[in-house]
C-alpha positions in Angstrom: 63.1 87.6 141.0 64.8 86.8 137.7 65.3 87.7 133.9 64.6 84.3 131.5 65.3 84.1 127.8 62.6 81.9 126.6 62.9 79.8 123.0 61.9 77.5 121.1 65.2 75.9 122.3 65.7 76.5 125.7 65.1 78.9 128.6 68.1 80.9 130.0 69.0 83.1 132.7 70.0 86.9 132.2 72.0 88.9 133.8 71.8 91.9 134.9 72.7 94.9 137.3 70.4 96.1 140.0 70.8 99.6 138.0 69.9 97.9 134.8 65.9 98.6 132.7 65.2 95.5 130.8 66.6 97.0 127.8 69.9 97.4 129.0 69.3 94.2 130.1 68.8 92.5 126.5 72.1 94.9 125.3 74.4 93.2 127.7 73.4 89.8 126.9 73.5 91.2 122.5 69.9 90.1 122.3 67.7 92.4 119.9 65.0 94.5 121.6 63.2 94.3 118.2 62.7 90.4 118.7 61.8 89.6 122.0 58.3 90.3 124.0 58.1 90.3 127.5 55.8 88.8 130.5 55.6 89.1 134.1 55.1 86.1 135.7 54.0 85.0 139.2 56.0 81.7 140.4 53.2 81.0 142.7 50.2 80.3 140.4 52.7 79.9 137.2 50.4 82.2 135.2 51.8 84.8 132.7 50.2 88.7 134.1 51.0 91.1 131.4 53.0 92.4 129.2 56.5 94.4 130.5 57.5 97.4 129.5 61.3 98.0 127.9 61.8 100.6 130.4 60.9 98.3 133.5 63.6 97.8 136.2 63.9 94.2 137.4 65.4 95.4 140.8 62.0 96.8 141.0 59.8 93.5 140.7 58.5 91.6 143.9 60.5 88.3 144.2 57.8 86.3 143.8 57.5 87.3 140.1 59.9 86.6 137.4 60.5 88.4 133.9 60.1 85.8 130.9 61.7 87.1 127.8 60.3 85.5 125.0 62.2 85.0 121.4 59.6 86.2 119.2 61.0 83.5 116.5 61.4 79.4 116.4 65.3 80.0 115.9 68.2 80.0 117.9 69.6 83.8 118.5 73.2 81.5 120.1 73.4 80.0 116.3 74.9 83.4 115.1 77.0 84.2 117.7 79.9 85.2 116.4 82.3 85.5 119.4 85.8 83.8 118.2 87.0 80.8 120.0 90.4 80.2 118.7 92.8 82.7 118.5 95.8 82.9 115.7 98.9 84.6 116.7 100.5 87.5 114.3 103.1 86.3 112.4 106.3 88.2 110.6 106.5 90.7 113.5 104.3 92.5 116.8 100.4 92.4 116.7 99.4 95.7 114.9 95.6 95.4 114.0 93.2 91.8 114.6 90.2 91.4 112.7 87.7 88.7 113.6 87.4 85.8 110.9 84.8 83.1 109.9 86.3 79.6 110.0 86.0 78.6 106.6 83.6 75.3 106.6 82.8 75.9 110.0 80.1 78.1 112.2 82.9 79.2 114.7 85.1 82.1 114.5 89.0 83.5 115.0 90.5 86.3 116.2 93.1 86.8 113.8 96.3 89.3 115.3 97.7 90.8 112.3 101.4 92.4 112.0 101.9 95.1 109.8 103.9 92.7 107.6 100.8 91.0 107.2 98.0 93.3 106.8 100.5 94.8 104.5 100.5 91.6 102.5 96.4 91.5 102.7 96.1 95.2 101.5 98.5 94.8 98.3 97.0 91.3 97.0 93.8 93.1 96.7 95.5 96.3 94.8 97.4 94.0 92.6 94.4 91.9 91.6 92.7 95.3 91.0 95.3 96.4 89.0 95.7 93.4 86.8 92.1 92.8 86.3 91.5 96.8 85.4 94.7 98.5 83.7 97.2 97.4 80.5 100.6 97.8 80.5 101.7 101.8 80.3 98.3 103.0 81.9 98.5 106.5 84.1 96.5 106.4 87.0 95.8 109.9 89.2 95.5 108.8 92.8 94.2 110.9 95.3 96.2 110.6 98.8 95.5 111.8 102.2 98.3 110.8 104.3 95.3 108.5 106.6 95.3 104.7 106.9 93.8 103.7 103.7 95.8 106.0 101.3 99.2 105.2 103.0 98.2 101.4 102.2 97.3 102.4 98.9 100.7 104.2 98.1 102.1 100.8 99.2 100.4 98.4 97.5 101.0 100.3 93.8 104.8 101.3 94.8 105.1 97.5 95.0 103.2 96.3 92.1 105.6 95.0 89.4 103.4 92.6 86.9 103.6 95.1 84.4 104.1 98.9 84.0 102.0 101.3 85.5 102.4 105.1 85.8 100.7 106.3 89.4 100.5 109.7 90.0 99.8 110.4 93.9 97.6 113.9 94.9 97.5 115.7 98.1 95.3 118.5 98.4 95.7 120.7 100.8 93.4 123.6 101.9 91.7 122.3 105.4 94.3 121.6 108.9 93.5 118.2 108.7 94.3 117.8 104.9 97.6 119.6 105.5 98.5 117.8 109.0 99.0 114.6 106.3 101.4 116.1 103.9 104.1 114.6 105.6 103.0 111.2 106.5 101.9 110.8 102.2 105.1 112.4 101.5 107.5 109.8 103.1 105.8 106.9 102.4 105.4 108.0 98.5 109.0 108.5 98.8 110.2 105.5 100.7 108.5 102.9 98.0 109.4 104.7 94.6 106.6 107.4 94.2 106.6 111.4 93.5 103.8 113.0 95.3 102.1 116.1 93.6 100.7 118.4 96.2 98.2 121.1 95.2 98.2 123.9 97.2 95.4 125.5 98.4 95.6 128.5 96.1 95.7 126.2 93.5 92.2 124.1 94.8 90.3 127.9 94.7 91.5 128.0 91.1 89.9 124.7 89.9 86.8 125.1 91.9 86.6 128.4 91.0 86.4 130.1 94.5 86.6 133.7 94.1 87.4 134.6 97.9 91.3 134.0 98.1 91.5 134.8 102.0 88.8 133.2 103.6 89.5 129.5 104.4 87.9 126.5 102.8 86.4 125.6 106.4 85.2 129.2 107.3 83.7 129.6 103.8 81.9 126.6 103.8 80.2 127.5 107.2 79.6 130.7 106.4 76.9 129.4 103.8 76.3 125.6 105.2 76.4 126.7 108.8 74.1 123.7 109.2 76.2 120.7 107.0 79.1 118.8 107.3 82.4 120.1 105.6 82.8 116.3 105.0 80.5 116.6 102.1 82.1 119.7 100.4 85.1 117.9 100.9 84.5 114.9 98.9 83.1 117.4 96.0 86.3 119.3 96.5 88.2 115.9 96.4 86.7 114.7 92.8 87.1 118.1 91.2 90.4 118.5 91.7 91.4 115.1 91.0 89.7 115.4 87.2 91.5 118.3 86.6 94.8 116.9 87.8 94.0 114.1 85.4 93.0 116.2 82.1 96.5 117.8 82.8 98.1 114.5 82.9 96.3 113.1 79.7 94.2 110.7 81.3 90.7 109.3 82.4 91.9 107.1 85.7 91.4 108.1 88.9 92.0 106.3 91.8 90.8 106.6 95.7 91.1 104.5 98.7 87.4 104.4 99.6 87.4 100.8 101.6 85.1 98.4 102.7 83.0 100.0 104.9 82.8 103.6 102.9 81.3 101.3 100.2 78.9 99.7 102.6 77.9 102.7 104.0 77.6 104.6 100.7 75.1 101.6 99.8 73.2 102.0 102.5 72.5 105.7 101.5 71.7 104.5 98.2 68.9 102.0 99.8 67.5 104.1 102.2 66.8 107.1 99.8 65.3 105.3 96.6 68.9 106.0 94.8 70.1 103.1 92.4 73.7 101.9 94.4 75.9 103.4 92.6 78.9 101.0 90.6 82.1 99.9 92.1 84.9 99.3 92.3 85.2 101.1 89.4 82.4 103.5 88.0 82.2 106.7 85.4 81.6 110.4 86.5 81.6 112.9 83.8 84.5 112.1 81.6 86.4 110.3 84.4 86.7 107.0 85.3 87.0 106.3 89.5 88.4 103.1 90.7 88.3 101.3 94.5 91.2 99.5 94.7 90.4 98.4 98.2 86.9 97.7 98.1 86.8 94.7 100.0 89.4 95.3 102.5 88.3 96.6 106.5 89.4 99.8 107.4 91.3 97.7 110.6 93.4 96.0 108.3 94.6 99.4 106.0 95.1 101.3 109.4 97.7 98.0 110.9 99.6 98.5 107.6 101.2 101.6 109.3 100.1 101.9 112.5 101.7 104.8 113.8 100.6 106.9 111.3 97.2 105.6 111.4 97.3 107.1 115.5 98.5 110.6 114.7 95.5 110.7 111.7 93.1 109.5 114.1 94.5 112.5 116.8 94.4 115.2 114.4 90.2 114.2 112.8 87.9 117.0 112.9 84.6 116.1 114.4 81.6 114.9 112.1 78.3 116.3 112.9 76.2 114.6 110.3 73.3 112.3 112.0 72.7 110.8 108.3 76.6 109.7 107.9 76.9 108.8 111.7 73.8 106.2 110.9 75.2 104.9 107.7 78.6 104.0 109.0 77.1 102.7 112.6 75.1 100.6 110.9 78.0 98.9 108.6 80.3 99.0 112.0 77.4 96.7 114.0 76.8 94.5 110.9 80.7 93.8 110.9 81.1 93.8 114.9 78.3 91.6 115.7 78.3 89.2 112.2 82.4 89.4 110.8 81.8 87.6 107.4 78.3 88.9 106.6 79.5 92.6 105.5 81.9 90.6 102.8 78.8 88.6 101.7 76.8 92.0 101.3 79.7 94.3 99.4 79.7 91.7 97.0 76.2 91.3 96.2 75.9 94.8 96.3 79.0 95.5 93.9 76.8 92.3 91.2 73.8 94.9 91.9 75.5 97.9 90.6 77.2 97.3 87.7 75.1 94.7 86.4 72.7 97.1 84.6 74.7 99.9 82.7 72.0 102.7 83.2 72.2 102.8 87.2 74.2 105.2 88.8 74.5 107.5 85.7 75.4 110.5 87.2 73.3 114.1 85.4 75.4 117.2 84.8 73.9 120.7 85.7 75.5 122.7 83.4 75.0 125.3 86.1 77.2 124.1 88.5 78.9 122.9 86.4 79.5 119.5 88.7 78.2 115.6 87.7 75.1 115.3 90.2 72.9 112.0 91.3 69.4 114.1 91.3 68.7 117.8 90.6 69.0 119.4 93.4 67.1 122.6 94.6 67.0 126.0 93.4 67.4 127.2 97.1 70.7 124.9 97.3 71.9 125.6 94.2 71.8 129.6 94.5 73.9 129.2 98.2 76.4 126.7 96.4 76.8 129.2 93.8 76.9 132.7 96.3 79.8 130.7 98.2 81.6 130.0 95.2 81.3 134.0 93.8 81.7 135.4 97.6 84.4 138.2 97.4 83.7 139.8 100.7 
């Protein structure tokens, strides 16, 4: 008895364990359930039976029978495989991320080790560019900072950035235990490359969202009325209201966060999958404010190897997400990037052409009673428990 991947190519043997169904079977050896069909066959009269179920155990067949697993397309599933055969060294320092890199010219692949000298390098080219391409000399630019791997790279990049002058004004809000845990992380990294952070306290946040209940925490008063939703949402919504107000104060429209590669992706994907125009970066308009992406096109991997021991104690003090829709979005950018490294760059781009190339996509309506920029209307249902947690007193 034995597994065969049939192709137009060649025919292969699988592997498998005696505890394995076929579809584990077609996981361990990365080949796509969704493109293969597959026959019992009898060795002794070389005749195909019938069709094989998913959910069949090979352990299970006689030995006198075999499992063909047929490629249900003329091309060769090896052609993609991305697995790197050369391997570069870090340089400038100890291995503190890798990332996985398309040979240029070639169809073969490198694991890259990257030292935090290096991705720090990586990160700030791409700021810089950003900056250059986007700001004039004397601009002001509210940044909103979390103290996590991509905001920590962020502070870096603009306390380095010296073509011209540029006035950066890093945010912390505060208000949730994971918020507050990286207060101290933003604050000595602001401080050790030039920068004075501005932390709003979360009295402060109730006052610009204009939450009525002073006691009750942001967490427990979100649950209280989303019981069933992810804070994560509220938390963005949090994130951008603040930020605008922090930049009318400081006489300015620019606002900057360090949404990266794969929020972008993800975000996208939303946008496809629910008949919503993709929405313009790296830089796009909401309400009276203008929110830039300064590290659009850079992997989360290589933001986190910037500072690497800062990235650890973010990553130990995350609250759980319980959203199935974000899970899928960001699962599905994570196995684009894992299983084909250079194809996510190829699709931010095209997506980024996409968005901004027509200037009525991704206008954002305002409900004047909410008073919050919106994508679509949302229901009256929704909108009367958003309002009821903002006027809760109790």
């Amino acid at each position: 008895m034995a597994v065969y991947l049939v192709t137009s190519h060649y025919r292969k043997l699988l592997n498998y364990n005696k505890k394995d169904c076929l579809l584990d079977c077609l996981s361990k050896n990365e080949l796509p359930w969704s493109m293969v069909s597959c026959f019992l066959y009898d060795t002794r009269s070389n005749a195909h039976l019938k069709n094989v179920s998913l959910d069949t155990f090979p352990s299970d067949i006689e030995p006198d029978y075999d499992i063909l697993v047929y490629y249900n397309r003329n091309i060769d599933p090896v052609t993609t495989d991305c697995k790197p055969d050369k391997m570069i060294p870090s340089h400038k320092g100890e291995m503190a991320t890798e990332y996985i890199y398309k040979i240029p010219g070639q169809t073969s692949f490198a694991l890259k080790k990257l030292s935090s000298d290096e991705c720090k390098q990586i990160v700030s080219n791409c700021v810089h560019e950003f900056l250059r391409d986007n700001f004039k000399n004397g601009a002001r630019i509210v940044a909103g900072i979390s103290g996590g791997g991509d905001s920590n790279a962020l502070l870096y990049s603009f306390g380095c950035f010296r073509d011209s002058h540029i006035e950066i004004i890093p945010v912390l809000i505060k208000g949730i235990p994971e918020w507050d845990a990286g207060e101290r992380r933003a604050r000595e990294v602001a401080s050790r490359y030039g920068l004075t952070l501005r932390v709003v306290e979360q009295s402060e946040v109730y006052e610009i969202i204009q939450i009525k209940n002073k006691t009750t925490s942001l967490g427990d008063l979100f649950c209280r009325y989303f019981a069933d939703d992810d804070f994560e949402f509220f938390g963005t919504l949090i994130v951008r209201r603040v930020l605008a107000a922090i930049a009318a104060e400081s006489k300015t429209q620019e606002i900057c966060l360090g949404l990266n590669m794969e929020d972008l992706l993800s975000e996208s994907f939303y946008c496809l999958c629910n008949d919503i125009p993709l929405l313009p970066f790296p830089r796009r308009q909401i309400g009276e404010c203008f929110f830039n992406y300064p590290l659009w096109n850079v992997p989360k991997k290589i933001l986190d190897g910037c500072f690497p021991k800062y990235s650890l104690e973010n990553y130990e003090m995350r609250f759980p997400c319980h959203s199935y829709g974000r899970s899928l979005y960001y699962q599905v950018t994570a196995r684009i990037q894992s299983w084909f490294p250079f194809l996510p760059e190829m699709m931010l781009r095209g997506f980024a052409g996409i968005s901004v190339r027509d200037p009525a996509v991704g206008q954002y309506l305002f409900d004047k009673g909410l008073k919050l920029h919106l994508l679509k209307e949302p229901s009256s249902q929704l909108k009367e428990r958003f309002l009821n947690m903002l006027q809760d007193e109790s």
